[in-house]
N, C-alpha and C positions, 0 to 999 in steps of 0.2 A: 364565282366560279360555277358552273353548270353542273347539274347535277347528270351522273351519269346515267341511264336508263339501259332497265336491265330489256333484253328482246331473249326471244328465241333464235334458235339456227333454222332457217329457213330451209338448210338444206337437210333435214330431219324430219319427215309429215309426221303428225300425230299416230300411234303404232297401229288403231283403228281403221283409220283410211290408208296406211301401207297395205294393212292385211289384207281390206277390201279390194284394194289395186292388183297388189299381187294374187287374190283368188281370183279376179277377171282376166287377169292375162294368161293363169292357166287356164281356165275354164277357156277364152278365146283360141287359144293353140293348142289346146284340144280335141275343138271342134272344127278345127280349121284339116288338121293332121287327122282327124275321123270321116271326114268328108273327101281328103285326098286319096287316102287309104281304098273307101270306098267307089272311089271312080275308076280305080285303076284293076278294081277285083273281076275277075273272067264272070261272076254271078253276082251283079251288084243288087245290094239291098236298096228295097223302095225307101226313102224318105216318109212318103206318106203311106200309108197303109191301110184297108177297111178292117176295122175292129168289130163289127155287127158280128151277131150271132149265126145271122146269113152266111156273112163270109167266112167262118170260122166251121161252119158245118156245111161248105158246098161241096166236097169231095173227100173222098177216103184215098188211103195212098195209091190206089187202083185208077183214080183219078176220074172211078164214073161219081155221076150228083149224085147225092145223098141225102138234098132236101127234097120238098113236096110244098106244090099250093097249097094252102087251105084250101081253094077250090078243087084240086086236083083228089085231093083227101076226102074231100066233102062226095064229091062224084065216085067214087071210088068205095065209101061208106054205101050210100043209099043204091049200087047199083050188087052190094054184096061181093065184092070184086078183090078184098085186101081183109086181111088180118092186123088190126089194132093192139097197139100191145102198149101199155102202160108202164112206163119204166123210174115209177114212183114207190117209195116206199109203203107196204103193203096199208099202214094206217090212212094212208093220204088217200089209196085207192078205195078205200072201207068209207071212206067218206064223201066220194062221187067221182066217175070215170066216165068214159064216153060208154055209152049203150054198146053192149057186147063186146066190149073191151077188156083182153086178157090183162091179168098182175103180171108180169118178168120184173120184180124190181131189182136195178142194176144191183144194187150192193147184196142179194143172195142171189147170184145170176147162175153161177155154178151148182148151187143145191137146187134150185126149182126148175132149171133148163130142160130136163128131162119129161118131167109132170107135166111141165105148161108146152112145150114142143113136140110131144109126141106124135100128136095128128096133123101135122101140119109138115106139108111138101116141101122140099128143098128149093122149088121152083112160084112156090106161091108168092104174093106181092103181102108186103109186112109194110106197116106202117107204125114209129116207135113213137111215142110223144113221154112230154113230161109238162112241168108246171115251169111259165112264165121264159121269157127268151135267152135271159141267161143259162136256163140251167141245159149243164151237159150232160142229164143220165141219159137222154134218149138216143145221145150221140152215142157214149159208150156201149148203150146198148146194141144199135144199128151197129157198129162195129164189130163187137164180140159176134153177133147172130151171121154177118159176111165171113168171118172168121172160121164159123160152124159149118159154111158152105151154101149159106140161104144168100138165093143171086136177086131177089129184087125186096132190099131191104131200103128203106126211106124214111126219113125226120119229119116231121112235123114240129116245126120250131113255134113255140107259144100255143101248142097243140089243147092242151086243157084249159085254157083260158081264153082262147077263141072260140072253141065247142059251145064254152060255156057264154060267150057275148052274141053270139048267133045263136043262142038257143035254138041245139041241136037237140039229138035224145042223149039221154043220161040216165044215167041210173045211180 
């Protein structure tokens, strides 16, 4: 007589790959129902999107630009034409900033705004930097300062670190 042979239920997958199955098929109707949702909204959101530091600091909610060329800045430096403002914590600035570049560092923006903006026009051109592309103090800062009512305020994204690869002046 044959011995009987024990099997599995075939109709049972191992509880591993159930789970994997069934996290893919939510994840897939998900994304399916995320993307339907999306097409049918009166302001659809982009799929792809520019994430750069560029695109993140080209306009304030007023919608004018808020960035600046390094060239544009550079011309601007040597023609004496803008107010440089440094929007780095006061240590970072003690240890090299562009030539004749004021401290505003965002995080005491409110205690020194007065000291360090006093002589300076509501109408004059400001230009705000900080160190390396990600960082947003100089955005914060260019904001607060449109805020204060100064109309030609401008970023300089990777402003310190450019200065400093073009060996500009410095101090």
């Amino acid at each position: 007589m044959p011995r009987p042979e024990s099997h599995k239920s075939l109709s049972s997958p191992h509880p591993f790959l159930q789970t994997l199955w069934q996290s893919m098929a939510i994840f897939t109707i998900s994304v399916v129902i995320g993307l339907g949702v999306n097409s049918f909204r009166h302001a659809r959101l982009p799929l792809v999107a520019d994430w750069s530091a560029r695109a993140q600091l080209s306009s304030i909610p007023g919608g004018d630009n808020l960035t600046i060329s390094f060239e544009e800045a550079e011309s601007l430096y040597f023609d004496q034409e803008a107010v440089f403002l440094d929007a780095r914590p006061r240590e970072h600035f003690r240890m090299g900033h562009i030539g004749g570049a004021r401290n505003l560092p965002w995080e005491d923006f409110e205690r020194h705004f007065s000291q360090v903006m006093s002589d300076i026009p509501h109408d004059s051109t400001i230009v705000t930097y900080c160190e390396g592309e990600s960082c947003n103090l100089s955005r914060e800062l260019a904001s607060a300062l449109s805020a204060k009512g100064y109309e030609h305020v401008r970023v300089l994204i990777d402003g310190w670190q450019l200065w400093q690869q073009y060996d500009l002046p410095t101090e």
